[in-house]
C-alpha positions as CSV (number, residue, x, y, z in Angstrom):
1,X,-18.9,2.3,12.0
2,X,-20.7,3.6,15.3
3,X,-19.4,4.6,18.4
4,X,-22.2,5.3,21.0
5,X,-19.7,7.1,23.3
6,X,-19.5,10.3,21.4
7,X,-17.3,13.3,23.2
8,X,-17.9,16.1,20.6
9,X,-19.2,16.8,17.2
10,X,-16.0,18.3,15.2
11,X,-15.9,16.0,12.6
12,X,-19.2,15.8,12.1
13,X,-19.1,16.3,8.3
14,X,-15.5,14.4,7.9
15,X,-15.9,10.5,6.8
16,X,-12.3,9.3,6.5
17,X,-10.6,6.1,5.1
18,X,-7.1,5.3,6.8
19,X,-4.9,3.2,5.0
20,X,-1.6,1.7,6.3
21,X,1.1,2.1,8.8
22,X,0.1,4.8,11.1
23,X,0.8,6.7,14.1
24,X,-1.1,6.7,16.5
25,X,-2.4,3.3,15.2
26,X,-5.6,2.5,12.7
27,X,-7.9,1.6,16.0
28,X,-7.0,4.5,18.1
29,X,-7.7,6.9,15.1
30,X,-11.1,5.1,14.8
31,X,-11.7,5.7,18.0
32,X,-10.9,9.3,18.5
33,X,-12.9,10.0,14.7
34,X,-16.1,8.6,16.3
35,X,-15.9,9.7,19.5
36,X,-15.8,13.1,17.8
37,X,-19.0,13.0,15.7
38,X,-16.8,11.4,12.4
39,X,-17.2,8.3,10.6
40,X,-14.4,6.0,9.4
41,X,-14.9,3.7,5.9
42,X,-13.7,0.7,5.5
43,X,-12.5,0.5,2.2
44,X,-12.0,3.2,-0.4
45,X,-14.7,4.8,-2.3
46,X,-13.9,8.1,-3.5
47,X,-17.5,9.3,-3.7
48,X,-18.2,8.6,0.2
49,X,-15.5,10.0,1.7
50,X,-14.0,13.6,2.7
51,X,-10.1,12.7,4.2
52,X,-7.6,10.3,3.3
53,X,-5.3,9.3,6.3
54,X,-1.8,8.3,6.0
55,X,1.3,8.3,7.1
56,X,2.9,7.3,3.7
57,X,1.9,6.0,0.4
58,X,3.6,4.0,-2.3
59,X,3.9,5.4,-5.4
60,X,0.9,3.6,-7.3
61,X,-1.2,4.6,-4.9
62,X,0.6,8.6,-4.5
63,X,-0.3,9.2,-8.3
64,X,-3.7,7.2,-8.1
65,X,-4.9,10.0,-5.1
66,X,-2.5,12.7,-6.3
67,X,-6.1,15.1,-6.4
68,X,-7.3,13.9,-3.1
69,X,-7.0,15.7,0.4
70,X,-4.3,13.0,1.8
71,X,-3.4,14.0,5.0
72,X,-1.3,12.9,8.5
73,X,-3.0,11.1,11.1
74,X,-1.5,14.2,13.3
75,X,-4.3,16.4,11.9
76,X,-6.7,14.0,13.9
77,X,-4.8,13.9,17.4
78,X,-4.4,17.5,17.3
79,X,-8.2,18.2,15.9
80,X,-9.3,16.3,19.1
81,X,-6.5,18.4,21.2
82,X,-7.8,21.7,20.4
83,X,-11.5,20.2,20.3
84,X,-12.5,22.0,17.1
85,X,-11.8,21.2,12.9
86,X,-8.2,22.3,12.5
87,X,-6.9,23.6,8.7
88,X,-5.2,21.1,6.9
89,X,-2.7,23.1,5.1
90,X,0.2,21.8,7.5
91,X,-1.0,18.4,7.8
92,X,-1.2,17.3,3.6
93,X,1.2,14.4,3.4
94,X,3.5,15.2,0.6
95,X,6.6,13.2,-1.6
96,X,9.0,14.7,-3.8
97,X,8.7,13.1,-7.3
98,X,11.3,10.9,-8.5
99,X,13.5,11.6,-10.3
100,X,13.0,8.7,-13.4
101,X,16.6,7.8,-14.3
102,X,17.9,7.0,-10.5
103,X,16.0,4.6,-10.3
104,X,17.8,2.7,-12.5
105,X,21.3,4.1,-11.0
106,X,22.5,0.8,-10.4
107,X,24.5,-0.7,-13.1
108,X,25.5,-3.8,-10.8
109,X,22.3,-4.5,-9.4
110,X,21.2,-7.9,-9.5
111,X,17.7,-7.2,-11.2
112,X,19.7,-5.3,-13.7
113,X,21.5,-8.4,-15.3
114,X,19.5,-9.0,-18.7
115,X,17.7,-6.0,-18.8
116,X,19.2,-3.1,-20.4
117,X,19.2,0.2,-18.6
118,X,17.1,2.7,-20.9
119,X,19.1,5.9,-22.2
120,X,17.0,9.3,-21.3
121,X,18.2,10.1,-25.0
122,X,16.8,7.1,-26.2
123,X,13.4,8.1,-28.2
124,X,11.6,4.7,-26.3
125,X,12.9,5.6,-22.9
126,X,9.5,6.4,-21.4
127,X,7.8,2.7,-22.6
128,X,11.2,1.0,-22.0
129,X,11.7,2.1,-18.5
130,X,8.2,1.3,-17.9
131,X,7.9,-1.6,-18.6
132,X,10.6,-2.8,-16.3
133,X,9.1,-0.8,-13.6
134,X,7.2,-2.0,-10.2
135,X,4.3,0.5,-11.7
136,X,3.3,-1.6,-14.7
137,X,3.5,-4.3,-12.8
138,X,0.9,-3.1,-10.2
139,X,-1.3,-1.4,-13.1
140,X,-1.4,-4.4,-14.9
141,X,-1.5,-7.1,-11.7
142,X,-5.0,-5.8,-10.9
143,X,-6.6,-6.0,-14.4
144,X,-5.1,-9.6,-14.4
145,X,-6.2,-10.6,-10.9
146,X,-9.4,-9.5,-11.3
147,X,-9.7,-12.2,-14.2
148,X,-8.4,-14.7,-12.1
149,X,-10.7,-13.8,-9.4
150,X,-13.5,-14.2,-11.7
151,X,-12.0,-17.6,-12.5
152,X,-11.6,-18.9,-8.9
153,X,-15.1,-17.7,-8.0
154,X,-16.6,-19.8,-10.9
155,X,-14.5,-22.6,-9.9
156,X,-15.3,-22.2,-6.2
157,X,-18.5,-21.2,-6.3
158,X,-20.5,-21.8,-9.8
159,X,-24.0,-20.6,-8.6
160,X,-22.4,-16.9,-7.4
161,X,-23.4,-13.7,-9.1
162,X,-21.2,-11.1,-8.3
163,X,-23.2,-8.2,-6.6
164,X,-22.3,-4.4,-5.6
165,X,-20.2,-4.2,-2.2
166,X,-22.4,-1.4,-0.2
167,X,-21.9,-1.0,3.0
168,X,-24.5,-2.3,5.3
169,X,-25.4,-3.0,9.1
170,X,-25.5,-6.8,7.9
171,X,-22.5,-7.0,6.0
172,X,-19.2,-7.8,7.7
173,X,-16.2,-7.0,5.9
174,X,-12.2,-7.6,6.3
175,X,-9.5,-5.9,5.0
176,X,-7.1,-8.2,4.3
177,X,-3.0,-6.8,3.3
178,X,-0.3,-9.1,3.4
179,X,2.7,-7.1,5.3
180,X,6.3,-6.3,3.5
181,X,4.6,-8.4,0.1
182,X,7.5,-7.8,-1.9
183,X,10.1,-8.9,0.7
184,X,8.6,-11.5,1.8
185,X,8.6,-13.4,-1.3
186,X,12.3,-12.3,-1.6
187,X,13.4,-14.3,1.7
188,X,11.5,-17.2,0.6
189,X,14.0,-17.7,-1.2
190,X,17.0,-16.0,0.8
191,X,16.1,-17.1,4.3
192,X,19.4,-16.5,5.3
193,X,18.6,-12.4,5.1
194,X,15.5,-13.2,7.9
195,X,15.8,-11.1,10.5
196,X,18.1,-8.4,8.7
197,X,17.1,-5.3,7.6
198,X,16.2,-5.9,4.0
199,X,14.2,-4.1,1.5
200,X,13.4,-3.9,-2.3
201,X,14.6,-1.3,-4.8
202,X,16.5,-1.0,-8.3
203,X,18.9,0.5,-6.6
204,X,22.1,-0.8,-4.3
205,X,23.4,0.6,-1.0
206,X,26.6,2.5,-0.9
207,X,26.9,3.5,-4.2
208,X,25.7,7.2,-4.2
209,X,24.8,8.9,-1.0
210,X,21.8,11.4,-2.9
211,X,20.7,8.2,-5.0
212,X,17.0,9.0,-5.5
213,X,15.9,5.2,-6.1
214,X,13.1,4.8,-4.3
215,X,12.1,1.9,-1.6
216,X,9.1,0.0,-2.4
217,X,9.3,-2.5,0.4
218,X,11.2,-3.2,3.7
219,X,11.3,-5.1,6.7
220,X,10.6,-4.5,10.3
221,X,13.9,-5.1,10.7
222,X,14.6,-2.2,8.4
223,X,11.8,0.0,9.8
224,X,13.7,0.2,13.6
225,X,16.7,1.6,11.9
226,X,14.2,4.4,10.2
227,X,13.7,2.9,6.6
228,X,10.4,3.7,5.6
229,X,8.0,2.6,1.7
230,X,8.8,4.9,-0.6
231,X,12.1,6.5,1.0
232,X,14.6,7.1,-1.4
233,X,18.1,4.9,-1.1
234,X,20.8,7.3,-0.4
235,X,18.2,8.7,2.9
236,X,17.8,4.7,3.8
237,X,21.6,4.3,3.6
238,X,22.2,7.0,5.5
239,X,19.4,5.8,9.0
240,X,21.1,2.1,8.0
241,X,24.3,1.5,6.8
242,X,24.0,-2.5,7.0
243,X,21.0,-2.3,4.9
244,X,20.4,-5.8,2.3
245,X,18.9,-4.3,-1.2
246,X,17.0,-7.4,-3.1
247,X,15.8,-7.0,-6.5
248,X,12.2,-7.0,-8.1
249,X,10.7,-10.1,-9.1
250,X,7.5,-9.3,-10.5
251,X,6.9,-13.1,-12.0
252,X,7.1,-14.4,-8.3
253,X,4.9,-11.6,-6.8
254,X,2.2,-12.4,-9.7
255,X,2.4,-16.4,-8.6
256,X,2.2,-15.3,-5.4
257,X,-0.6,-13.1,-5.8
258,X,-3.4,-15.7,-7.8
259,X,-2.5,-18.1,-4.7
260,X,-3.5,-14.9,-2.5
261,X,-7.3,-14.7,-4.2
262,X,-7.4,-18.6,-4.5
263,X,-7.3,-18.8,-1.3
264,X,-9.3,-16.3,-0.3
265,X,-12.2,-16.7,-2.7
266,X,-12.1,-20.4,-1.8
267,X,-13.8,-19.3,1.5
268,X,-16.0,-16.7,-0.2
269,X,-16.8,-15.6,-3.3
270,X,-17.6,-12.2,-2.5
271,X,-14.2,-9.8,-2.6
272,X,-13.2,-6.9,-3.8
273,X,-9.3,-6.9,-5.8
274,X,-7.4,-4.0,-4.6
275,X,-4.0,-4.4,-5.7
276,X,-1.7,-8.2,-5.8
277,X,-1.4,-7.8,-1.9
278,X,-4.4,-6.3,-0.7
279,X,-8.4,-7.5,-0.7
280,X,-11.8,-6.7,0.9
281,X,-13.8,-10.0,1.7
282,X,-17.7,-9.9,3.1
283,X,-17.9,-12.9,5.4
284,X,-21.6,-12.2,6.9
285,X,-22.2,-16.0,5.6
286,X,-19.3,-18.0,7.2
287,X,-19.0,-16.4,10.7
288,X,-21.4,-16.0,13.3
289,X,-21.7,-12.6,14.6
């Protein structure tokens, strides 16, 4: 991305990729990156650039970038502020580890019924816990979906041949994430929680004030109140006492996710699988720019 109107040159060696929710928002970022001499990449590839930006990160993606420099968009606003590359010691975005068993600290929780809770002391715990976790589900999704991509776009488009995704001036690309994923499947079938604050996690509101299950989705709803991806219950509880818990339901996500790259690939066949929610697609050949 270029930006003719550049101010200063401070991050002149700092190529960034920003990825969710953030404040200041994605475009303003953009803006105040090139403006200063940076450049911003649209999607992620590790080799090209120097910063992560982001205000959170779910867990798949918090141990997939666990030895990259992740840091909060603040670290740009006050770069630009001071008008010279700050340290970024102060700025690394950081969560506390989880503590394995609370997540499954719910005994009555819906997605409980008909799947035993693992014992720590049992000698399978590990592969028994993880195999009922959101985790293998994601790890798994993307293997899967890139099959089924590969499927669609010889369905769709027979005479494609899948080619390398480099960036270039003709290439237009879109970044394409479906918003609250796991919740919104939930209240397709519960429409009676829309508009309430709602979110998705093993564990169930009330039950202990320091649980440590963690949130992997939630509505806006949820977000006014404070509830935030990847914010543990008993905090979440604590900024919203009315808060609806809904359990996983990985089948429905993985329906809902082939339907997600149909779709898209039926337009074009050239996309990159990120994760059962999230896509790049190059449109150069369907839009007129």
């Amino acid at each position: 991305l270029l930006n003719s109107a550049t101010v200063s040159n401070i991050f002149k060696e700092v190529a960034v990729y920003i990825t969710g929710h953030t404040e200041p928002p994605n475009s303003e970022l953009k803006e105040m990156i090139l403006q200063n001499g940076g450049s911003v990449r649209m999607f992620f590839r590790k080799s090209a650039i120097t910063h992560i930006i982001a205000s959170n990160l779910p867990d798949v993606k918090r141990k997939l970038w666990k030895n990259d420099l992740v840091v909060e968009p603040q670290w740009i606003v006050d770069c630009v502020k001071a008008q010279k590359l700050l340290p970024v010691a102060k700025y690394i975005l950081y969560k506390q580890e989880n503590n394995i068993k609370d997540i499954y600290d719910s005994k009555d929780d819906d997605d409980s019924k008909g799947h035993p809770i693992p014992e720590t002391t049992s000698a399978n715990f590990v592969g028994d816990f993880y195999s009922n976790s959101r985790l293998h589900h994601l790890s798994t999704s993307a293997t899967e979906l890139r099959h089924y991509a590969s499927k669609f776009q010889a369905e769709y488009h027979p005479s494609f041949f899948p080619s390398n995704f480099d960036q270039t001036s003709n290439m237009v690309m879109v970044h394409v994430d479906i918003d609250c994923f796991f919740v919104a499947i939930a209240l397709r079938k519960k429409p009676h929680l829309r508009g309430l604050p709602v979110c998705v996690t093993h564990g169930n509101p009330g039950e202990k004030p320091n649980s440590y299950a963690e949130i992997s989705s939630c509505s806006y709803e949820a977000r006014a109140h404070g509830v935030r991806n990847g914010m543990f219950m008993g905090k979440a509880t604590a900024l919203c006492p009315t808060l609806v818990t809904v359990p996983y339901e990985f089948e429905e996500y993985q329906n809902a996710s082939q339907e997600f790259y149909r779709i898209l690939i039926s337009k074009t066949p050239k996309i990159e699988v990120v994760s059962c929610d999230e896509a790049y697609i190059e449109i150069s050949d369907i839009v007129e720019c």
